[in-house]
C-alpha positions as CSV (number, residue, x, y, z in Angstrom):
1,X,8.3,10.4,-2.1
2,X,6.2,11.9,-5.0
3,X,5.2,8.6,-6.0
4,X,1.4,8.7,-6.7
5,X,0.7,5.8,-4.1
6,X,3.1,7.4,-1.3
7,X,0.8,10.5,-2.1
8,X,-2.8,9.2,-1.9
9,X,-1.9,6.8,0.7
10,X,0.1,9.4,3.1
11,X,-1.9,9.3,6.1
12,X,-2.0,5.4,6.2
13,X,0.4,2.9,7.8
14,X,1.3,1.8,4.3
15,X,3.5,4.6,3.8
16,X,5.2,4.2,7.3
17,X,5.3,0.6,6.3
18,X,7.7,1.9,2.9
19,X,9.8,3.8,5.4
20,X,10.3,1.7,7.5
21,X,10.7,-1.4,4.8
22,X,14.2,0.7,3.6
23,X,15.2,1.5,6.9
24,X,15.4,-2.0,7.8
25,X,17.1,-2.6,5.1
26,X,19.7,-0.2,5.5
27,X,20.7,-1.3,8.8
28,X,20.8,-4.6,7.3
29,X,23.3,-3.6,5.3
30,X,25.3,-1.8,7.2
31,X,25.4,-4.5,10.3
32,X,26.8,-6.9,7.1
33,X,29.3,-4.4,6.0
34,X,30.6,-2.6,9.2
35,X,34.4,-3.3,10.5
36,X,33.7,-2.9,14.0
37,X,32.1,-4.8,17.0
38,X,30.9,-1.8,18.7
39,X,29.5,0.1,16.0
40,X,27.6,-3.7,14.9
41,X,26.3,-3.6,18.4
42,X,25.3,-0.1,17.9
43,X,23.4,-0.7,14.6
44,X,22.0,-3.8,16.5
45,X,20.1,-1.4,18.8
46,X,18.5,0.6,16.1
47,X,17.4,-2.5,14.2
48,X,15.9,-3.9,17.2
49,X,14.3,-0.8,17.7
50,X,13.1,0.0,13.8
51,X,11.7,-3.5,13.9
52,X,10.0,-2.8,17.0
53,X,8.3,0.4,15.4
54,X,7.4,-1.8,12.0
55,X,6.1,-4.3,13.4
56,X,3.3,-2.1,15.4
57,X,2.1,-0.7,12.4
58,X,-0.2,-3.7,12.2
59,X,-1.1,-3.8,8.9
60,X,-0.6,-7.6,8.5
61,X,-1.0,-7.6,4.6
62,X,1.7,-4.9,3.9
63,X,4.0,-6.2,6.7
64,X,3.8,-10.0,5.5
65,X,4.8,-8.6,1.9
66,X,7.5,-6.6,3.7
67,X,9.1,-9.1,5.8
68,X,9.3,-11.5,3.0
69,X,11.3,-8.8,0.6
70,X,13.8,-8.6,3.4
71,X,14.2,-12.2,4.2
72,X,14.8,-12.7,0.4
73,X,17.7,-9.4,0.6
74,X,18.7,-10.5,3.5
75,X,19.7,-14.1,1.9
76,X,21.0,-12.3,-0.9
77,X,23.3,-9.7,1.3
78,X,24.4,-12.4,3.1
79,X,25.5,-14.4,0.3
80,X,27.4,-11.7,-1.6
81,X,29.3,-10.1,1.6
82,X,30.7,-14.3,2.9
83,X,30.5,-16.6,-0.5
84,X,33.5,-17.3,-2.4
85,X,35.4,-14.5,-4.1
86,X,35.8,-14.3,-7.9
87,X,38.7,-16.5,-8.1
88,X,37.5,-19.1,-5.8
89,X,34.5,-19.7,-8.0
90,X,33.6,-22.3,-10.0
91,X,30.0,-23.5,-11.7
92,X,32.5,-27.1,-12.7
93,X,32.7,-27.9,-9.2
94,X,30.1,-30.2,-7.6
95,X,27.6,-29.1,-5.8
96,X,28.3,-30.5,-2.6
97,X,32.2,-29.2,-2.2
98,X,30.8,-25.8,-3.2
99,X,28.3,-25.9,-0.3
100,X,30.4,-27.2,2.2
101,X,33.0,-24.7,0.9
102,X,30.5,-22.2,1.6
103,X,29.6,-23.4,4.9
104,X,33.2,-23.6,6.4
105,X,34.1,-20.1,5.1
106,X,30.9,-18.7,7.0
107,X,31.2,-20.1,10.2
108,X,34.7,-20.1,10.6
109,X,34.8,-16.1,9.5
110,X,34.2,-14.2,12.9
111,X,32.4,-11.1,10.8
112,X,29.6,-13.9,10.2
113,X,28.9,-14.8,13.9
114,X,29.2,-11.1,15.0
115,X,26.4,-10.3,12.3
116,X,24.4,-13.5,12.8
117,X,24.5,-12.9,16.5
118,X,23.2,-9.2,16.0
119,X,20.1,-10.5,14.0
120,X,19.5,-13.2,16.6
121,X,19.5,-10.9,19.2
122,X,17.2,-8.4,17.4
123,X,14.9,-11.5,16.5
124,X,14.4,-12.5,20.2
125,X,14.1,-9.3,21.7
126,X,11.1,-8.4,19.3
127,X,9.5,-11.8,20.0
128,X,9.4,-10.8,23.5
129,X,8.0,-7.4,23.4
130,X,5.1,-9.2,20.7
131,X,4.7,-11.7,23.1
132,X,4.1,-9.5,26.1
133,X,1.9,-7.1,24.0
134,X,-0.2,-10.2,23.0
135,X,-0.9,-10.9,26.3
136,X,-1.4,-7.6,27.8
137,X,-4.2,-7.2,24.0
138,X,-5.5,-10.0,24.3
139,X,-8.9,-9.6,24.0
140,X,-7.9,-6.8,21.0
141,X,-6.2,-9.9,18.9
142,X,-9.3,-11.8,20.0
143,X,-11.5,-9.7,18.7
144,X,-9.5,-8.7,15.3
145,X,-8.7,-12.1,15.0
146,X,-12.5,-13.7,15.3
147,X,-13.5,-10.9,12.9
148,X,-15.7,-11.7,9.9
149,X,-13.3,-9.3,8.2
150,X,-9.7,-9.0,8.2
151,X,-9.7,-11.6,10.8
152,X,-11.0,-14.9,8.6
153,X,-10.0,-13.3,5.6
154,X,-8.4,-15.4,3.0
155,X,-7.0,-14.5,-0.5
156,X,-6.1,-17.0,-3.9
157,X,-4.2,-14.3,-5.5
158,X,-4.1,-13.0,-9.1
159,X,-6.5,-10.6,-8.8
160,X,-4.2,-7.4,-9.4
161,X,-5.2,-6.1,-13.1
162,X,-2.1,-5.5,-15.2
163,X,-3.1,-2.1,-15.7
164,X,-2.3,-1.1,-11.8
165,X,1.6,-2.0,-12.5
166,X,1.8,-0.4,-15.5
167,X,-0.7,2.3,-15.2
168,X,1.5,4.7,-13.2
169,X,2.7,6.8,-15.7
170,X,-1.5,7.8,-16.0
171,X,-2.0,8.6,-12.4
172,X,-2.1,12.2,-13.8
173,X,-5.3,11.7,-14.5
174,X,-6.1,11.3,-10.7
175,X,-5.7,14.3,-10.4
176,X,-9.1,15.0,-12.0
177,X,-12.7,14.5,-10.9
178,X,-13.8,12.0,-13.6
179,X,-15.8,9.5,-12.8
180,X,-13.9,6.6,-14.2
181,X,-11.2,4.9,-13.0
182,X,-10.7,2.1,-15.3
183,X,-12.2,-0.9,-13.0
184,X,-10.8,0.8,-9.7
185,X,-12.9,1.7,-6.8
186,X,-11.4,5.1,-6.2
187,X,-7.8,7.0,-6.8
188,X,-5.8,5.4,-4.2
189,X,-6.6,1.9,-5.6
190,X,-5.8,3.0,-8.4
191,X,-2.2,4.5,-7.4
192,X,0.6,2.9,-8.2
193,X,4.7,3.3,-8.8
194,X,6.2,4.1,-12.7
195,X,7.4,0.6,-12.5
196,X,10.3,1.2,-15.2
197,X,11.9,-2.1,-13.1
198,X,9.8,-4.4,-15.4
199,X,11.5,-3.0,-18.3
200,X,14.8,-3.5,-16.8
201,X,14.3,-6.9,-16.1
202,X,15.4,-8.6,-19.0
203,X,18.5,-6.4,-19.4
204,X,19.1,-7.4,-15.4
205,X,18.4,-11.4,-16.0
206,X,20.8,-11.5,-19.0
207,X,23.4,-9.5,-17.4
208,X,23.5,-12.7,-14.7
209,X,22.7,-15.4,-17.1
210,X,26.1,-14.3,-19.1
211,X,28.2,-14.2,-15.9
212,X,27.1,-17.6,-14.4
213,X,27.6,-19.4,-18.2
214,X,31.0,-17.3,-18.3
215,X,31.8,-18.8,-14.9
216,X,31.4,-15.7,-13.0
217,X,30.1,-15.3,-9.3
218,X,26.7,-13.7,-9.9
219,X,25.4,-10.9,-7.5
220,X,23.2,-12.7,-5.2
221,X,22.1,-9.4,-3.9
222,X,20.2,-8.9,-7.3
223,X,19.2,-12.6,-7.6
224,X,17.3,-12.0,-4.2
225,X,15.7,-9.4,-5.4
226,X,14.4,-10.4,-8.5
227,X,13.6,-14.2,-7.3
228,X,11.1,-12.0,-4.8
229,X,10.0,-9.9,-7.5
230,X,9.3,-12.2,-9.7
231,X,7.0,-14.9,-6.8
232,X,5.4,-10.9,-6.3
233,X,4.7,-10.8,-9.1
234,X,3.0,-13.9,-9.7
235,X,1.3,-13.9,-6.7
236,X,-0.4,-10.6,-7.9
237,X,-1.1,-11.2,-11.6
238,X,-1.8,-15.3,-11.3
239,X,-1.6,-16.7,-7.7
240,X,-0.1,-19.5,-6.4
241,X,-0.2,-23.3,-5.6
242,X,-1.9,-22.8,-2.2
243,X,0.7,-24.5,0.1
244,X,3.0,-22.4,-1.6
245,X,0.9,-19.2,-0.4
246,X,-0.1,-20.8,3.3
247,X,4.0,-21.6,3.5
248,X,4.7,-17.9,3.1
249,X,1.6,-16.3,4.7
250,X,0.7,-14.8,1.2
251,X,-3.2,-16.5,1.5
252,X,-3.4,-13.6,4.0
253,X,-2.0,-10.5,1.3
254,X,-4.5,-9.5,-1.3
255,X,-2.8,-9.1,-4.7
256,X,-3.7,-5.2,-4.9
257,X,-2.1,-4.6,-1.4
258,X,1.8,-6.5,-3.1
259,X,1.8,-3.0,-5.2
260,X,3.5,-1.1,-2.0
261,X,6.5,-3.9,-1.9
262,X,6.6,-3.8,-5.8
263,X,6.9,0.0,-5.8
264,X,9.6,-0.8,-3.2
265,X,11.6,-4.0,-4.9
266,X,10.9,-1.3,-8.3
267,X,12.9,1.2,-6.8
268,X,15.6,-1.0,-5.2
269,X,16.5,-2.2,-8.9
270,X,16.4,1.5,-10.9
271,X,19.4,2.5,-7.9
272,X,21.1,-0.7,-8.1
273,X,21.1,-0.4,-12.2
274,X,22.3,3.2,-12.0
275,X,24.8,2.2,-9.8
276,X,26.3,-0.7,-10.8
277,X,26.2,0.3,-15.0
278,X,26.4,-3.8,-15.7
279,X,26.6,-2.7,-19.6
280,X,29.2,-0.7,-21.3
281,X,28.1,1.5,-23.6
282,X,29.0,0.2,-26.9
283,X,27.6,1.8,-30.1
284,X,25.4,-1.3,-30.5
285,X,23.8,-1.0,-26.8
286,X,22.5,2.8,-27.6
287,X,21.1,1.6,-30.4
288,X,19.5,-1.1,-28.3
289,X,18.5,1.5,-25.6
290,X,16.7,4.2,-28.5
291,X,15.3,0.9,-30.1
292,X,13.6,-0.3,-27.0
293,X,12.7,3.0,-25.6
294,X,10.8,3.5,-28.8
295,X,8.7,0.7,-28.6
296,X,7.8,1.0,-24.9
297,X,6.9,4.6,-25.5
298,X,4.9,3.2,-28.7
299,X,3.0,0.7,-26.0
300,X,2.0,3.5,-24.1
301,X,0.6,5.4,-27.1
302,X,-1.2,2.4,-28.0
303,X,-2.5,1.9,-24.5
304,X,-3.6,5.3,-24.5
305,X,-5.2,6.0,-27.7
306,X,-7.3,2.2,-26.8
307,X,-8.5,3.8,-23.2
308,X,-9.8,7.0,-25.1
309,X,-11.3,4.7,-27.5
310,X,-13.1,2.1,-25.0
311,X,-13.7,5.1,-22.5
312,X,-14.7,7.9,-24.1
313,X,-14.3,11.3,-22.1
314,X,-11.7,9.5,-19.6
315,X,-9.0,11.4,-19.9
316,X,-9.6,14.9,-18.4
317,X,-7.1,16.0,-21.7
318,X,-6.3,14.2,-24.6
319,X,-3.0,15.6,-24.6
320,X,-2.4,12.7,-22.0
321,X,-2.2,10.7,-25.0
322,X,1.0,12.1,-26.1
323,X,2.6,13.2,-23.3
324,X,3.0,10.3,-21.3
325,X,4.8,8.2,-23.9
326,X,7.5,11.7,-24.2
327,X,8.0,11.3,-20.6
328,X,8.3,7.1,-20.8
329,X,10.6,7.4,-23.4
330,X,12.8,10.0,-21.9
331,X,13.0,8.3,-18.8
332,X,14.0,4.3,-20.3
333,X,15.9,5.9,-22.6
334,X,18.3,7.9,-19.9
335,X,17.9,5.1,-17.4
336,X,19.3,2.6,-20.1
337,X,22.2,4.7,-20.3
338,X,22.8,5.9,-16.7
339,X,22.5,9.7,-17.1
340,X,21.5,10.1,-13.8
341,X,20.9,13.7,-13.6
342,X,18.4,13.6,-16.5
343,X,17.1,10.7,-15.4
344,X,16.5,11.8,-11.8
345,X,15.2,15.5,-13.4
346,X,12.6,13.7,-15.6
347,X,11.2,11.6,-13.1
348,X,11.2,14.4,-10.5
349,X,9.3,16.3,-12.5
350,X,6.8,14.0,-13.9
351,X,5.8,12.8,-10.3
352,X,5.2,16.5,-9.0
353,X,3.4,17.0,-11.9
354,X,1.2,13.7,-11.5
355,X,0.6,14.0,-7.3
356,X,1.5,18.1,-6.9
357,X,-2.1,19.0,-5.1
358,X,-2.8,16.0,-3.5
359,X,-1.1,16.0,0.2
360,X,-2.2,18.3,2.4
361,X,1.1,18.4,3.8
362,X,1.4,21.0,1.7
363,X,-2.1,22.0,0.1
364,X,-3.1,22.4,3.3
365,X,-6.7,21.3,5.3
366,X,-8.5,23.8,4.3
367,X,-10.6,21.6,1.8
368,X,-11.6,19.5,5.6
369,X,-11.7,22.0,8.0
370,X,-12.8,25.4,6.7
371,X,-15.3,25.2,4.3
372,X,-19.3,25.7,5.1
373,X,-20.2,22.3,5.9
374,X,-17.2,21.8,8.0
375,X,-17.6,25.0,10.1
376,X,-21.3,24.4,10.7
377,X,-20.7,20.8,12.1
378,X,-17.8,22.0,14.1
379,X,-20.3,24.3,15.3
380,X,-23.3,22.0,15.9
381,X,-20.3,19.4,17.7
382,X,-19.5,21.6,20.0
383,X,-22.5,23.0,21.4
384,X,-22.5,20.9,25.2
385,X,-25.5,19.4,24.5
386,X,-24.2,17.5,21.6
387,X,-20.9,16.7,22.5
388,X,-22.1,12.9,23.6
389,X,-24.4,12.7,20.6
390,X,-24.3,10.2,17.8
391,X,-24.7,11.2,14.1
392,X,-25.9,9.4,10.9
393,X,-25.1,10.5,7.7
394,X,-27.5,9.4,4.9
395,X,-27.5,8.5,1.0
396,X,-23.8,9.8,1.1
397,X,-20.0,9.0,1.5
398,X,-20.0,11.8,4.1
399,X,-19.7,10.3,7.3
400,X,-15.9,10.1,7.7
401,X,-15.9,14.4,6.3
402,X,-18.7,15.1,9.3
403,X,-16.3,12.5,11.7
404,X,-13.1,14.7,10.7
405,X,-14.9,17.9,11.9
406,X,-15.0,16.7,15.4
407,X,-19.2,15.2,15.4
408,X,-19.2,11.3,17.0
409,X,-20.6,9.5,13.5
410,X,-22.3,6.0,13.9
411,X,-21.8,5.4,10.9
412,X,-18.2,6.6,10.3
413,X,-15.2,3.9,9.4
414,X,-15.7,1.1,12.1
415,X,-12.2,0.1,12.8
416,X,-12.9,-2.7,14.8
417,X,-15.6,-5.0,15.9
418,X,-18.2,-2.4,18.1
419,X,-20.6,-5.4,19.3
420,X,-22.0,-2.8,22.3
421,X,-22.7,-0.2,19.2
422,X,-24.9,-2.5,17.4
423,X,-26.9,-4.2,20.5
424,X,-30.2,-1.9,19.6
425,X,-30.2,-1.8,16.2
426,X,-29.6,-6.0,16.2
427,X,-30.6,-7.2,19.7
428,X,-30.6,-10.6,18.2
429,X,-27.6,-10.8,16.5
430,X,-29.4,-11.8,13.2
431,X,-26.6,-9.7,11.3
432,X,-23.5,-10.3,13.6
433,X,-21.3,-12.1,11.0
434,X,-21.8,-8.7,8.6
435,X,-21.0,-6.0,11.5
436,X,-18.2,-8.2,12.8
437,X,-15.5,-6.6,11.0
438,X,-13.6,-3.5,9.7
439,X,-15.6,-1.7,7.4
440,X,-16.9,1.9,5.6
441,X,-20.5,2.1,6.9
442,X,-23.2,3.8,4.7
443,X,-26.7,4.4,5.5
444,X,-29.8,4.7,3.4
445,X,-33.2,5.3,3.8
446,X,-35.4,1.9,3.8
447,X,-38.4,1.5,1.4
448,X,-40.5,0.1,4.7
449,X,-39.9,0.3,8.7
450,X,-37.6,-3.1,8.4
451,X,-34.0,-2.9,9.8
452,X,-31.4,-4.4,7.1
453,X,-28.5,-4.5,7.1
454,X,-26.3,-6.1,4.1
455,X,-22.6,-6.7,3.0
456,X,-21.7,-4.3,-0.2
457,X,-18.4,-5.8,-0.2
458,X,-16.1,-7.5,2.2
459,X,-15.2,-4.0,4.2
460,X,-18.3,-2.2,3.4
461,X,-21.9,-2.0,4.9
462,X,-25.2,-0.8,4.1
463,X,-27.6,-0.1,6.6
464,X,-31.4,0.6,5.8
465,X,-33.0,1.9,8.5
466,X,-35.6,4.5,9.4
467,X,-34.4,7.7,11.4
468,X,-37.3,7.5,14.0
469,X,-36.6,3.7,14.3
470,X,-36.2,3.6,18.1
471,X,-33.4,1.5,17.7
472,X,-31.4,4.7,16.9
473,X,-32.7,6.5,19.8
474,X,-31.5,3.9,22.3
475,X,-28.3,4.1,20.3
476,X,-27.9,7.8,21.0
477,X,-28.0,9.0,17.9
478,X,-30.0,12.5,17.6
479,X,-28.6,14.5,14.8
480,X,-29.0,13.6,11.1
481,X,-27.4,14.7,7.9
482,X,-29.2,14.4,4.2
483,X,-28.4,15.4,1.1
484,X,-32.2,16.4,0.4
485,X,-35.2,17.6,2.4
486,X,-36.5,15.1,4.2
487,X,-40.7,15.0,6.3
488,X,-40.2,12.9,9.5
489,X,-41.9,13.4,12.3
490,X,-39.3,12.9,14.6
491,X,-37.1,15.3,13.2
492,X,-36.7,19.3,13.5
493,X,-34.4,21.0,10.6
494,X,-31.5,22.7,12.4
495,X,-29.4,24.5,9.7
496,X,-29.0,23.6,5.6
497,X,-25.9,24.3,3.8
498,X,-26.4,25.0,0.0
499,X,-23.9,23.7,-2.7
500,X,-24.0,23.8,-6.6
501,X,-23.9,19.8,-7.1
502,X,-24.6,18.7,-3.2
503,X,-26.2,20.4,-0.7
504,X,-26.2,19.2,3.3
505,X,-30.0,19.2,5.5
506,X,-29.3,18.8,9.5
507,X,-31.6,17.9,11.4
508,X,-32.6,16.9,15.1
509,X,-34.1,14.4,16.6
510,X,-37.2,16.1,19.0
C-alpha cells in the first residue's frame, strides 16, 4: 500500500488495476483449493463478478500485463494442485508417459472439472457482458479505437531504463521539489516498487534447478511466476521478437507501464520466499546472506555517490547517500533469513518515510481546494454568468488545477477524441490526426496571428494561438489565465492573485 507507485498513482485505475490483479488471484486460488461444490460455486460468483469490475477499468496497457501474470499463475496453480505427487515423479521417464500421466489424472479427478467448469463459466459470462457493452459503446470503441493516440498506438519494447526497477529505494527523493528526475518526465514516472524480488532470483532459480536434477517435483506455482517475470522483464529492458509481442498483445503495453505487474509479480515472490523458507539456515548460508547483503548495499552506495557526482544538487540531502544502502542492507539481509517481523518493520517504515505526504487521503485537499488561486476560481466558476464558459490557461501546466476547482478548461486533459471542440479553431481539419487522441493540452501565446497546433509528444499538445483569435470566441471560451500581465484589446483584467515564484492574471473576454 505505501509503495511509492501505489502512492503517486492513487487516484488512477492503475492502482484499482493492483487490487484487483490480487483479488483475482485469490479467488483463483481458493476455487483450486476448496473441498466443496457449493462453496466453488460461491467463489465462482465473485470471480465472475471481480472480473467483471477489472475488466471495466479500461486501461488496456495495465490490464493486458495483468491478464497475462494470471494466465501464467493460473498454469502454474493448476499444475501444482493436479500433477503427480512427489513419489509419482520422475525426470527418467519419457516425456510422453509423463504427459499422458498428467492428462488422465486431471480429467479423470472430479476437483478438476468442478474448477475448470467454474473458470469456463466465469470466462463466458464476462464475454457476454463485453460483448453487450461493445455494442451498446459502440461509437465510444470507435472513437478510442480510430484514435491517433492510444488507439493506433504501437510499442517495440525495451524502453524502461534500469534505473526505474531498481530506483525505488530513491523515491525519497520525490518527495522533494528538485527539478531533476534522472531522465523521467515527472514523480509518478518515476515511481516504482523496492524490487528486492530481483535479488531473490537467483536464490529462487537454484533452489528449483537442485530439486528437478535431484529428481524432485518442482513448484510450478513459482516456475509460473518467474517464467512471467522473467518475459516482463525482457519485454521492459530489451523487447521482443515482434510475433512474440503481437502473440501476447504486449505491442500494445509500453515498457514503463509493465512496472505496476512487476511491483505485483515482486511482491508475490518476497511472500512466497518468506513463506516457504526453501533454505535451511546453515552457518554457511548466513554467511552467504551478510556477504551478499553487503555488496548489494555496496551497489547502492555506488549508485548513489555516481548520481551526486553526474547530477550535482540532486539529492535534496546527501545523507541519501548513506541511508538508503542501511535500509537495503537491512532489509536483504532479514529477508534472506526470514525474520519476518524485522523485515516487515524495516520495510514499513522505509515506505512511510519515502511516500508519508503524498496522498491526500490523508494530507488532505487543501493544497487543491483552499488556497488563493483555488478560492478565486471557485469564485469566478460560479458566478451564473460563467457557469457555461470555457477557460484557457496559458504558458502554464495549470489547466487541470483551475479544471479541479470546478471552471470548464478547453485546454484541460482531453480524455477522448472532442472533434465538435475543435471545429473553430480547425474548421479544416488541417491538424485532425494531432487532436485525435488522449492528451495534456498546453497553450502558448503565438509569435504571429497564425493558429498551430503541434505534437510535443505522443499524449501531449501545444497550441499557439491568440486570445482574441475569433476562433476562441466561437468556441466559448471568455475567461483567461496568465502567469504575467498581458495588453490585449479584447481582454479586461478581472482579479490577480500574487505568489512568491508564480503569480496568476484573470482576465475576460469584453
Amino acid at each position: 500500500m505505501y509503495s511509492p507507485v501505489i502512492q503517486w498513482w492513487y487516484s488512477t485505475s492503475l492502482v484499482l488495476t493492483f487490487a484487483y490483479f490480487f483479488i483475482i488471484l485469490f479467488l483463483f486460488i481458493q476455487i483450486i483449493r476448496c473441498e466443496t461444490s457449493r462453496k466453488r460455486l460461491f467463489l465462482g460468483g465473485m470471480l465472475t463478478y471481480s472480473i467483471a469490475c477489472f475488466m471495466f477499468l479500461i486501461y488496456v496497457p495495465a490490464l493486458i500485463s495483468a491478464v497475462l501474470a494470471l494466465l501464467f499463475l493460473a498454469i502454474g496453480l493448476l499444475l501444482t494442485q493436479f500433477t503427480p505427487n512427489e513419489n509419482q515423479w520422475s525426470f527418467r521417464s519419457k516425456w510422453t508417459n509423463r504427459i499422458k500421466l498428467w492428462f488422465k489424472q486431471l480429467w479423470t479427478q472430479t476437483p478438476f472439472k468442478s474448477v475448470f467448469a467454474v473458470f469456463l463459466i466465469a470466462l463466458l459470462v464476462n464475454l457476454v457482458i463485453l460483448l453487450i457493452f461493445f455494442i451498446d459503446e459502440q461509437q465510444l470503441f470507435d472513437s478510442m479505437l480510430n484514435s491517433a493516440y492510444p488507439g493506433s498506438r504501437r510499442e517495440s519494447g525495451g524502453t524502461m531504463l534500469a534505473t526505474q526497477l531498481l530506483g525505488g529505494f530513491y523515491n525519497i527523493q520525490l518527495l522533494s521539489d528538485s527539478d531533476y528526475y534522472l531522465g523521467f518526465a515527472n514523480q509518478c514516472e518515476a515511481s516504482s516498487f523496492f524490487m528486492l524480488s530481483i535479488f531473490l532470483l537467483p536464490f529462487l532459480v537454484f533452489h528449483q534447478i537442485k530439486k528437478i536434477t535431484n529428481n524432485q517435483r518442482p513448484d510450478f506455482f513459482l516456475l509460473s511466476i518467474i517464467a512471467f517475470y522473467i518475459l516482463a522483464l525482457c519485454w521492459a529492458l530489451i523487447g521482443l521478437p515482434k510475433p512474440i509481442a503481437r502473440a501476447l498483445l504486449l505491442y500494445r503495453v509500453p515498457a514503463n507501464r509493465m512496472i505496476l505487474i512487476l511491483g505485483a509479480i515482486n511482491l508475490l515472490l518476497i511472500l512466497y520466499f518468506l513463506s516457504t523458507k526453501p533454505f535451511r539456515q546453515t552457518r554457511n548460508y548466513q554467511l552467504l546472506t551478510v556477504l551478499y547483503a553487503t555488496a548489494v548495499a555496496l551497489f547502492y552506495f555506488i549508485v548513489g555517490y555516481k548520481i551526486q557526482l553526474d547530477h550535482p544538487g540532486f539529492f535534496f540531502s546527501s545523507l541519501i547517500i548513506y541511508i538508503v544502502p542501511i535500509f537495503v542492507f537491512l532489509l536483504l539481509f532479514t529477508l534472506l533469513n526470514y525474520s519476518k517481523f524485522i523485515f516487515s518493520i524495516t520495510l514499513l517504515a522505509f515506505s512511510i518515510l519515502t511516500s508519508f505526504y503524498v496522498n491526500p487521503l490523508y494530507r488532505g485537499l487543501a493544497v487543491i481546494q483552499d488556497t488563493r488561486i483555488a478560492q478565486t476560481v471557485q469564485r469566478i466558476a460560479n458566478e451564473p454568468k460563467n457557469q457555461e464558459v470555457l477557460w484557457a490557461v496559458y504558458d502554464s501546466n495549470f489547466a487541470n488545477y483551475i479544471s479541479a476547482n470546478g471552471a470548464r478548461v478547453f485546454n484541460a486533459l482531453q480524455y477522448h477524441p472532442q472533434p465538435d471542440l475543435w471545429k473553430n479553431i480547425d474548421p479544416y481539419g488541417k491538424f485532425s490526426e494531432i487532436y485525435n487522441r488522449y492528451a495534456h493540452i498546453q497553450m502558448i501565446l503565438p509569435v504571429g496571428n497564425e493558429i498551430d497546433i503541434s505534437l510535443e509528444r505522443v499524449d501531449g499538445i501545444l497550441i499557439r494561438i491568440n486570445p482574441c483569435d475569433p476562433a476562441l470566441e466561437k468556441t466559448n471560451v471568455h475567461l483567461f489565465v496568465f502567469h504575467q500581465p498581458v495588453s490585449y484589446s479584447c481582454l479586461d483584467p478581472i482579479e490577480t492573485v500574487i505568489y512568491p515564484h508564480q503569480s496568476f492574471y484573470i482576465y475576460q473576454r469584453k
